[in-house]
N, C-alpha and C positions, 0 to 999 in steps of 0.2 A: 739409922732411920729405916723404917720398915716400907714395904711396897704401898706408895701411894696412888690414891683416886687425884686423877689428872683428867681435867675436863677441857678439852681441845676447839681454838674456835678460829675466825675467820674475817672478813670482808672480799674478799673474794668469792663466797660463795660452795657450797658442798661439796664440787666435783673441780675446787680447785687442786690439782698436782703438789700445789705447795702443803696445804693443808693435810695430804697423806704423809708426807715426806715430814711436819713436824711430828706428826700421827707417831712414825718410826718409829723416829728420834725420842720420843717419849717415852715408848711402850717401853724401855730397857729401868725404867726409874719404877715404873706402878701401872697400875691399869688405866686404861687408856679411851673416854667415854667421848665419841665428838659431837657438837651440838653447832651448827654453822645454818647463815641466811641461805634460802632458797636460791637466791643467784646473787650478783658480784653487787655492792654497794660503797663502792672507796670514796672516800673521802665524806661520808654521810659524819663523820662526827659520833658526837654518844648521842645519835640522834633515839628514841623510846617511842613505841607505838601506845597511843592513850586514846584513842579513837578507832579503834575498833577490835576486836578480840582476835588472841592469839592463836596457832594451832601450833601442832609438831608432829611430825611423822618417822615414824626408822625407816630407815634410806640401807639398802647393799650396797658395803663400798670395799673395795680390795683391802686385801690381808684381813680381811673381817672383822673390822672394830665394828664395834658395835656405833653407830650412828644415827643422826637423828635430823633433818631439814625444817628450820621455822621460817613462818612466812613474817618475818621480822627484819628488827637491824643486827649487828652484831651485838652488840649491847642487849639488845630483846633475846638472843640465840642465847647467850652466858648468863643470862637472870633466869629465864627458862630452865637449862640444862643444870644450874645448880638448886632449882627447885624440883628437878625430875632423880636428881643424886640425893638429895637433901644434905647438900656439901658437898664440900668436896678439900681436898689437900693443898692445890696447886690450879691454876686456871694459864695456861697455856693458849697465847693468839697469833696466823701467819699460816704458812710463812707468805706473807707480802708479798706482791708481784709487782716489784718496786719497791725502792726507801723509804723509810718515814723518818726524815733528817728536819733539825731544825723547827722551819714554819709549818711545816708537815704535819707535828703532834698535833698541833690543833685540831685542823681536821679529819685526824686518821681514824677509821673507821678501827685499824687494827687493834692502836693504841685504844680507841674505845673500848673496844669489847676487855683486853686487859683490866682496865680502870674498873670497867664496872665488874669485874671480880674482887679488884682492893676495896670496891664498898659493899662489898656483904662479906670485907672480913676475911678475905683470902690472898694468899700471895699469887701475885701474876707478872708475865714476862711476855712483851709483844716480841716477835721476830718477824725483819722484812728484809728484803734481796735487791740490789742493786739491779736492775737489766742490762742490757747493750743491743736491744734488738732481735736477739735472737730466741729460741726457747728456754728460759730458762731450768737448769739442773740443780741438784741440789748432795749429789757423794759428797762434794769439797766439805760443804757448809754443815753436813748432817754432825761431822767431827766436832767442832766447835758447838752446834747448838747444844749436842749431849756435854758437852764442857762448860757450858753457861749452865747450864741444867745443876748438874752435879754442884756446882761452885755456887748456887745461888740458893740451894737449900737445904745447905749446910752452913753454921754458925748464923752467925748475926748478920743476917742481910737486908736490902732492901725491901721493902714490901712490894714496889711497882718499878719495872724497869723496861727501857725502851730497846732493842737489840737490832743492830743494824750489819747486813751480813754484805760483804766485796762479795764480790763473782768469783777472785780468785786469794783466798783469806790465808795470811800469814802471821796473824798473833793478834791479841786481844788487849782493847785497852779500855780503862774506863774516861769516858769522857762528856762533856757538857754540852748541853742543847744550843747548836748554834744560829744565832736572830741575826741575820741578814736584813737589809734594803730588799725590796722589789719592784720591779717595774710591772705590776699588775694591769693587766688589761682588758677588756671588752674585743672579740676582735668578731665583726661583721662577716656573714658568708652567705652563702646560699645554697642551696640541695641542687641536685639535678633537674628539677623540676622548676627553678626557680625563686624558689619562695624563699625570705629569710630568713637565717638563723644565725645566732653567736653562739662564742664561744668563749671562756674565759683562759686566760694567757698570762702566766706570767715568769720571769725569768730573773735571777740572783743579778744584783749590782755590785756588790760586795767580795773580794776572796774570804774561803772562812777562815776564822782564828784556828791559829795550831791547837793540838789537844780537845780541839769541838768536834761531833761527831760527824760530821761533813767532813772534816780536814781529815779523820780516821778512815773512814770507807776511801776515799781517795787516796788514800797512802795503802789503800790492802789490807788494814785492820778490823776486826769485829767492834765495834760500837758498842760500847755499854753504857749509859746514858739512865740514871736513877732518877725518878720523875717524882713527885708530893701531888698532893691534891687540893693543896691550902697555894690558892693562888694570891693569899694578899703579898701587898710589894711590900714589904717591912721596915726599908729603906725608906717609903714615902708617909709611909703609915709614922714611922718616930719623927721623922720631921712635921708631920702635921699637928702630932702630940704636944711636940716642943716648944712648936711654934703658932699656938691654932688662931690667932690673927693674920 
């Protein structure tokens, strides 16, 4: 396979560290275009701006890729950017500042902007990093992402895939989206000043199942995690078939 147009994107926002650091990791495969939201938007979902018009601008960003900052979501940055390419190979999103494990897909911004590369027709791979508090780096993870890289666009692979990166990564497995309980919450506070505000809270009830990708990142493994976009339950769906009284 020849040097491919990789279009590189985000939820964290243009002058995320992570976002150079897939940036890198990319440029060894094809050229390497990045199209990422003005500032950080996680957990926005595939949320689409429809009310009011878009811009974009090229942004200087070290090692000099060529880049570009929308006043959009991620989702809005990678419909953009594959309409300023007019295609593209590969749609690259991350790296995460944090995991998108589990109930996380739903609302990841990362995993959005991915998706919305697999609906115009292209293959996409979200990457995000586990924290512990501190800055996150990214030497260990760069190894593995160009090996998820390599390994996913060669032969017969998935079209959309979720990648979930340990802080401290010692081998790669593929694994399944893991649905935990939550104890989701509202939780009351108030500013310095007073006035109140919430906040929403929530925390796993559940340990995850071996082999799910929560149980990977926690063992030290890379997360690979193959996502579809046809959410019917097929399981409830042939029972209704079967049974439609």
């Amino acid at each position: 396979m020849g040097r491919m147009r990789i279009l590189v994107s985000n939820d964290d926002g243009i002058f995320s560290p992570g976002l150079i650091a897939l940036a890198e990791a990319a440029s060894q495969f094809g050229d390497v275009v990045i199209f990422a939201p003005d500032f950080e938007q996680s957990a926005v979902g595939h949320a689409i701006t429809i009310q009011r018009p878009l811009k974009y601008h090229r942004v200087k960003m070290m090692k000099e890729f060529e880049a570009y900052r929308v006043n959009g979501t991620p989702a809005d940055s990678v419909a953009i950017g594959l309409y300023h390419l007019g295609g593209a190979d590969l749609v690259l999103s991350g790296i995460n500042v944090g995991s998108n494990l589990g109930n996380d897909i739903w609302i990841s911004g990362t995993v959005a902007a991915a998706k919305q590369g697999v609906f115009h027709g292209v293959q996409a791979i979200a990457f995000s990093q586990e924290i512990n508090g501190e800055e996150p780096t990214y030497e260990q993870q760069k190894i593995y992402i160009a090996e998820v890289i390599e390994m996913l666009t060669t032969g017969n692979n998935p079209q959309l895939v979720n990648v979930n990166l340990p802080i401290d990564p010692k081998g790669i497995l593929w694994t399944h989206q893991s649905v935990r309980a939550y104890s989701g919450k509202v939780v009351k506070s108030q500013d310095p000043k007073g006035r109140v505000h919430y906040w929403f809270s929530e925390d796993p009830l559940t340990e995850p199942e071996q082999n799910s990708d929560r149980w990977a990142v926690e063992n030290g493994l890379v997360s690979l995690t193959p996502l579809r976009l046809d959410l019917t339950d097929e399981d409830a769906l042939k029972k209704l078939r079967d049974f439609p009284d």
